[in-house]
N, C-alpha and C positions, 0 to 999 in steps of 0.2 A: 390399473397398471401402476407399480409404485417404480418410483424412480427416484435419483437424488444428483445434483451438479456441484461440485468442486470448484471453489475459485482462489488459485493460487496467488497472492501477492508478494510482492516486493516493493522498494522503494523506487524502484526502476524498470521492475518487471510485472505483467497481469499474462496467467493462464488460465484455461478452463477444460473440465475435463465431466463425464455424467456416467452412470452407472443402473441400467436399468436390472429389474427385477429377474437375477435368474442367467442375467448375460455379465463380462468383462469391462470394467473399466476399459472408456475410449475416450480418444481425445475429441472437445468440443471445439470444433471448427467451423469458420465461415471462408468460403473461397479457399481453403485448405490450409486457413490460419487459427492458432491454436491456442499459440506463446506470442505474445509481441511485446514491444515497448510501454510502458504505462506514458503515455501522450495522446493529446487531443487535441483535434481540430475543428472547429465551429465556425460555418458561416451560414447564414440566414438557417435553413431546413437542415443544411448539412452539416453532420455528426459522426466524425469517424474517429477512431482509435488505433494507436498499433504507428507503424514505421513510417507509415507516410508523414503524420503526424509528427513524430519526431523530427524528419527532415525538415518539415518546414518550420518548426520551431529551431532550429538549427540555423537556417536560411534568414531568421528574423520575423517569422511572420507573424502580424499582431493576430492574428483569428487563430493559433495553434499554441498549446499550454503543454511544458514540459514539465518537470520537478516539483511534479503532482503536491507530494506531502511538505515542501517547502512554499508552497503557493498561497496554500492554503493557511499560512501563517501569519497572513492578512487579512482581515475578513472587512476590507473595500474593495478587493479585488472583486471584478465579478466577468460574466460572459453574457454573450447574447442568443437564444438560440428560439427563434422562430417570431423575431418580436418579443421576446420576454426577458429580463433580466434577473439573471439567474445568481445565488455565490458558486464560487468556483469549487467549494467542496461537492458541489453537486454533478462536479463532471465524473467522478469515478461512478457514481450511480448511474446515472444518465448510459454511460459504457456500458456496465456489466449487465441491466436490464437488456441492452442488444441482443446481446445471448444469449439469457434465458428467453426472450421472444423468438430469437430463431430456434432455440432447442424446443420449443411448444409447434414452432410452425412445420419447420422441418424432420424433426425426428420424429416426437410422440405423434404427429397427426390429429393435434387436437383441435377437436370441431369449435371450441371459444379457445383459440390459439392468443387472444390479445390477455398480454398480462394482468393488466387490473383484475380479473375474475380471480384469476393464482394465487395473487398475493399475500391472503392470507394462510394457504395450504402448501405452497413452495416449499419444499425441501431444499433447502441452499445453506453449504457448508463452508468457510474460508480458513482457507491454510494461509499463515500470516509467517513471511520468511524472518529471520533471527534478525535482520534490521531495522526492524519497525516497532517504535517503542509501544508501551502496553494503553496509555493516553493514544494513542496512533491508531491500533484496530480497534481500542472499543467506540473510536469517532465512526470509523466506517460501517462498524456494527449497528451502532446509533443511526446512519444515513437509511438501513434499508428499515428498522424498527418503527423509524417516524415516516414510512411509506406503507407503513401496513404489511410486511413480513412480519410473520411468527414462525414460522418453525423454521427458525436459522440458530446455527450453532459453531462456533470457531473449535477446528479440529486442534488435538493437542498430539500435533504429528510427532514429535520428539520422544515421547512417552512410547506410541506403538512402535516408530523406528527401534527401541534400545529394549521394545520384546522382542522382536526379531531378532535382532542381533544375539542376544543371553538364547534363545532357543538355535541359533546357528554355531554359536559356540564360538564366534568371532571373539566376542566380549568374556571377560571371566568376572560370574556372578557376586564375586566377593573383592573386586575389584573397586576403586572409582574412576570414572570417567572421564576424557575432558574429550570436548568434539568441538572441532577444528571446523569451520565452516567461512569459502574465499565470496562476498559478495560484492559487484562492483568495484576491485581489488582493494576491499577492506577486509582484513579477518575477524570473525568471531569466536573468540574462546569461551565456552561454555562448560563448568564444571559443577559433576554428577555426585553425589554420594553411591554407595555399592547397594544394590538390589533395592531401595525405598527412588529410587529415580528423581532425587529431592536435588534441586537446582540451587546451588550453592552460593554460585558467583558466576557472573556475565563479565568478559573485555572485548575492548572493539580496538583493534589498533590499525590505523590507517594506512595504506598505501603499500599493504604485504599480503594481501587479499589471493594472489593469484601467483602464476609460477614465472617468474623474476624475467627468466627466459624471452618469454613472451611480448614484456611489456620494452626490452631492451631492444630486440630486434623489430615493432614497432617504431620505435623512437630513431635506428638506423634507417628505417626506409621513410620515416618523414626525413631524415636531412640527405638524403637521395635526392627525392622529388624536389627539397625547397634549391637544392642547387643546379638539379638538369629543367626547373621552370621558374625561374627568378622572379619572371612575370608574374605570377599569382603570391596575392597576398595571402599567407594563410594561417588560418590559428593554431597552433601549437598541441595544444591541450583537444582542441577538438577534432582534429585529423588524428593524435593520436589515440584516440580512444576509439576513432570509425577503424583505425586500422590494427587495432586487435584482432579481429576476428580472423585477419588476413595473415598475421602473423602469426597467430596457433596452427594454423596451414601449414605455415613455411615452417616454425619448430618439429613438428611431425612428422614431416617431410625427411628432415635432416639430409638436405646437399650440401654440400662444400659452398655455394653458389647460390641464393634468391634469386631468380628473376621472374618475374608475372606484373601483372600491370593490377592495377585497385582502383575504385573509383573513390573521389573525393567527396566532403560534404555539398559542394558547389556543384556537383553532377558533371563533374569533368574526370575521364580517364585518365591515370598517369603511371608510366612505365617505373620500374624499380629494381636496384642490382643491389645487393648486401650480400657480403663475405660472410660466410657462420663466423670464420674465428675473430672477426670484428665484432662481435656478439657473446664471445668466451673470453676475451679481451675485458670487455666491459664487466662481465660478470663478477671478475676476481673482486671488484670493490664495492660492488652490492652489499650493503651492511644488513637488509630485512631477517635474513638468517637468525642475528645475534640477536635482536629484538626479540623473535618471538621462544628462542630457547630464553630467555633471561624469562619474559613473561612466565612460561610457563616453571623455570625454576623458581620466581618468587610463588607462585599461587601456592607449587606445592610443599612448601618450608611454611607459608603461612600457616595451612592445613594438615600440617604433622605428617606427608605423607611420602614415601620411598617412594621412586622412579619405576621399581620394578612391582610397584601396587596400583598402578596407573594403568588404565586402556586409554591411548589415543586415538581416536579417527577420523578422518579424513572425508571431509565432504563435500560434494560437489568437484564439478569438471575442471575447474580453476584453481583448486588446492590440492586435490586428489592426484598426484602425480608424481612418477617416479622422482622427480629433483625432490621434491617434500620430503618423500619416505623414506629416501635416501638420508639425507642430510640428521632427521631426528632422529631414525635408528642409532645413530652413532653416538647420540648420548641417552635414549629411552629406549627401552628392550620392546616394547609393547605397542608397535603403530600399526595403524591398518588401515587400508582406504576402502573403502565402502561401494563396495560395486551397483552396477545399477537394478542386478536380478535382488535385493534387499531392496532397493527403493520399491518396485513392482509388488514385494510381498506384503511391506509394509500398506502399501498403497489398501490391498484388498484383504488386508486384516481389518483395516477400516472401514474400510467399508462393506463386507461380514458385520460390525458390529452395529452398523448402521441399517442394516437391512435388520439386526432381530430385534433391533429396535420400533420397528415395524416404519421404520423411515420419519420415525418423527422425534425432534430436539428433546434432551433429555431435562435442559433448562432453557427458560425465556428469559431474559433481560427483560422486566417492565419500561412503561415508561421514565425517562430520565433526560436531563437537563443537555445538551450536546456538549462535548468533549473537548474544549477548546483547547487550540492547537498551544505546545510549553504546561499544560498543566499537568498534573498526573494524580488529580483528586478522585480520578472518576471509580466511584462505587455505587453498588446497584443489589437487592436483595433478589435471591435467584428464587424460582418459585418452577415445584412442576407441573408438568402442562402438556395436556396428552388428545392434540387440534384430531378430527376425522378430518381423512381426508377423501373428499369426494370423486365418482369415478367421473373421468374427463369426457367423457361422451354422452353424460347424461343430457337429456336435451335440459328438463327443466336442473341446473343445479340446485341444493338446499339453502336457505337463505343462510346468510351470515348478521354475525352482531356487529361486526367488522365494518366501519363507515369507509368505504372506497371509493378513490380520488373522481372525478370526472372520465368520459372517454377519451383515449388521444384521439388526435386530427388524424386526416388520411396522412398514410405515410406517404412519402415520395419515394419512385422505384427505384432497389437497390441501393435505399438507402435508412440508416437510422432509425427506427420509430421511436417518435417524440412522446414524451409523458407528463403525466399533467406534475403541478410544482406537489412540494409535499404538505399531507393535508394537516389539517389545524383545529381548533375547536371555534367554531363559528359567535358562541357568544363572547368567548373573548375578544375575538376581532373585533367589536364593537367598542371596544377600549383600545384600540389603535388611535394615535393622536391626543389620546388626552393626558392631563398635566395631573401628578402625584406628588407625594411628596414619601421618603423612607424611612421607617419607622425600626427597619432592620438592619443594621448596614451589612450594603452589600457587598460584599468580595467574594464576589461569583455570583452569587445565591443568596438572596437576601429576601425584606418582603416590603412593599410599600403600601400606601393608603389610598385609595380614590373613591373619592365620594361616599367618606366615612367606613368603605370598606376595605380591609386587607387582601393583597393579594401577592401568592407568591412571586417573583420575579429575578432576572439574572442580568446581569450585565458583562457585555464582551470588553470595554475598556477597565479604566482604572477603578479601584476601590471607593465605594461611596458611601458617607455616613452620613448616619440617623441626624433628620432636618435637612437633607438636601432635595432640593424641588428637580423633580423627572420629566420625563415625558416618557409615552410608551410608542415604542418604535417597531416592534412586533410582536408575533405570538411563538413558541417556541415548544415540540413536545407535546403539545397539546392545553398545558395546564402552567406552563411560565411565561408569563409577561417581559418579554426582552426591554431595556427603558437604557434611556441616556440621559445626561446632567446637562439642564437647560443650562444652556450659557445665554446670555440678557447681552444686547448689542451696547456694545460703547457709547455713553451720553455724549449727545454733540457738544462741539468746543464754546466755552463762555465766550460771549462776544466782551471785546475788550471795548469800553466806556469813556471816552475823553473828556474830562472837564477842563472847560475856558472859561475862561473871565470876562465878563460883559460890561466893555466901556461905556459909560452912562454921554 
């Protein structure tokens, strides 16, 4: 049975979605969850993802990790989960392995359902949304590669999105492109050249992400509540951003009148009355308008290009919307919002081309040095690679060259299954603790000496030059030596010496 899973990110959001041989793209759900929050929550055995998570990182909770890819910008930060101390880049793995376990247990019915056997033959693809810089996926890409995944491959959805499009005729093929995308009310401008679908220039401008409307009439129904409950202290920023969702409701709606009640981050109900024209009021001095037409007039004066040689579009729920289309009509002849029967087609163009692929990656990423978070060094020589994949019900499966991790422990029910850490080359670990000295200096990627022998090596802190004494602090990838700059403890203080005179 060939099958393949989809793992949607964002820098806020994680979906999953799987496509068996012959059947429709379906959504991959646990408990009828799909799409959630990218948050985590760890206490001893337990490992969950998704909203709850969120809340209680909201709430304060030290066992719950929000602003995944900001977190990770640390690498002292770490987690705990089951007795073991983990870094916290390892919570997006630890996550998305949940679902591919229950997609093995649940769905295919497979008789060695526990993932380690898979690992190496897993079909797993990630769609990486437009605000996640390119150092950002190939780190995650890296988390499942040093876990023994190989036939993973990052879909390049933008590219099959703007076939569909040129074959629907939204688009005109001798056109260029720019595509408007609102995430977390930031916007992304992305601009195309005409038919070579060649990515020109990226902008991200802040805090015009989304349909103006929305986030104004949030902002009225927090100072509703903060004056009919004076009692509750409450965060500004964080109530309103729970209360978007509740306000695209109420935009939608369009009564004269809001009233419904909402729940707060604290898990308390609170009633709410907003006038619309207190909300059209506010709007006249929304400036985000002017912002993003001036953007897009600078890009295309940079790029020598007419107004009426442009396709604009409009994507996603949050920017895709009549106030949008409206407003840039009036000075670009050529906008369009992008409905959701194109997302769908797109979706199963790809995966079409992934099934005559015979479901297997078209490139591996070898081994390589992890992706530390601010850099954007990371390159990697792509190599093809065409894994068999074994049928799941074999009793005896065929052996692999593939070293895989230990078993997990029983899981606890209805909850998480735990996985062992990621694995490593055993004779390096045997250089764990011991003192070097760099022969190469390191800034990143360097190589040091121990015991007359070279060996490659990287370092997560500052830049270290040739003649400074190390230690090797782990193994990394399989084949680098992670090392840090012995620092030598402060000489105790001179004792200070009194001389007297000795009366005879």
């Amino acid at each position: 049975m060939n099958y393949c899973v989809i793992v949607k990110i964002s820098k806020s959001k994680i979906s999953f979605w799987y496509q068996i041989e012959g059947s429709k793209q379906t959504p991959l759900a646990i408990k009828g969850v799909y799409e959630m929050p990218l948050s985590f929550y760890v206490s001893d055995s337990d490992f969950i993802i998704g909203t709850y998570a969120r809340d209680r990182a909201l709430s304060g909770d030290l066992n719950a990790f929000d602003n995944y890819f900001e977190l990770i910008k640390d690498p002292s930060k770490v987690f705990y989960f089951i007795n073991d101390q983990r870094p916290t880049k390892q919570l997006l793995y630890f996550g998305i392995e949940k679902y591919l376990s229950h997609f093995l247990r649940e769905v295919i019915f497979s008789s060695e359902w526990s993932i380690e056997s898979h690992r190496p033959t897993f079909p797993l693809r990630f769609w990486f949304e437009q605000d996640l810089a390119e150092n950002e996926r190939n780190l995650v890409i890296s988390l499942f590669i040093e876990a023994g995944y190989v036939n993973i491959e990052e879909i390049a959805y933008t590219s099959y999105l703007l076939d569909v499009l040129m074959t629907e005729n939204v688009i005109n093929n001798k056109n260029s492109i720019l595509l408007l995308t609102g995430i977390d009310n930031n916007l992304y401008i992305e601009f195309y050249s005409n038919k070579l679908k060649n990515l020109i220039s990226r902008i991200r401008i802040e805090g015009v992400g989304s349909d103006p409307r929305c986030r104004l009439m949030a902002e009225l129904m927090f100072e509703d509540i903060s004056i009919n409950y004076p009692h509750l202290f409450l965060n500004h920023d964080k109530e309103v951003s729970i209360l978007l969702t509740e306000a695209k409701k109420v935009i939608q709606d369009n009564k004269p009148i809001a009233m419904g009640t909402t729940v707060l981050s604290n898990g308390m109900v609170c009633e709410y009355n907003v006038h619309h024209k207190a909300m059209e009021e506010r709007l006249i001095y929304f400036t985000g308008d002017s912002k993003i037409l001036s953007e897009i007039d600078s890009l295309l004066k940079i790029n020598s290009i007419y107004s009426t040689n442009v396709d604009i579009l409009l994507l996603g729920v949050d920017i895709n919307t009549d106030y949008f289309i409206e407003r840039l009509r009036k000075k670009f002849p050529n906008v369009n919002g992008v409905n959701p029967k194109v997302y769908n087609e797109t979706i199963n163009l790809i995966l079409l081309e992934i099934a005559e692929s015979g479901y297997l990656a078209k490139r591996i990423i070898p081994d390589a040095p992890p992706v530390l978070p601010g850099k954007n060094t990371f390159t990697s020589s792509l190599k093809e690679a065409k894994p068999i994949l074994p049928p799941f019900n074999k009793k005896e499966p065929e052996k692999t060259i593939v070293k895989l991790p230990p078993p997990l422990p029983p899981k606890k029910k209805d909850e998480f299954i735990s996985t062992p850490p990621l694995p490593s080359n055993s004779n390096l670990n045997m250089l764990i603790g011991k003192l070097g000295i760099v022969t190469s200096k390191l800034s990143f990627i360097g190589k040091v000496e121990i015991d007359n022998i070279e060996y490659e090596a990287i370092t997560e802190k500052n830049e270290l030059d040739i003649g400074t004494k190390v230690k090797v602090i782990a193994v990394s990838s399989k084949k680098y030596l992670q090392v840090e700059k012995i620092v030598l403890p402060p000489l105790p203080p001179k004792k200070k010496i009194i001389l007297t005179n000795q009366l005879n």
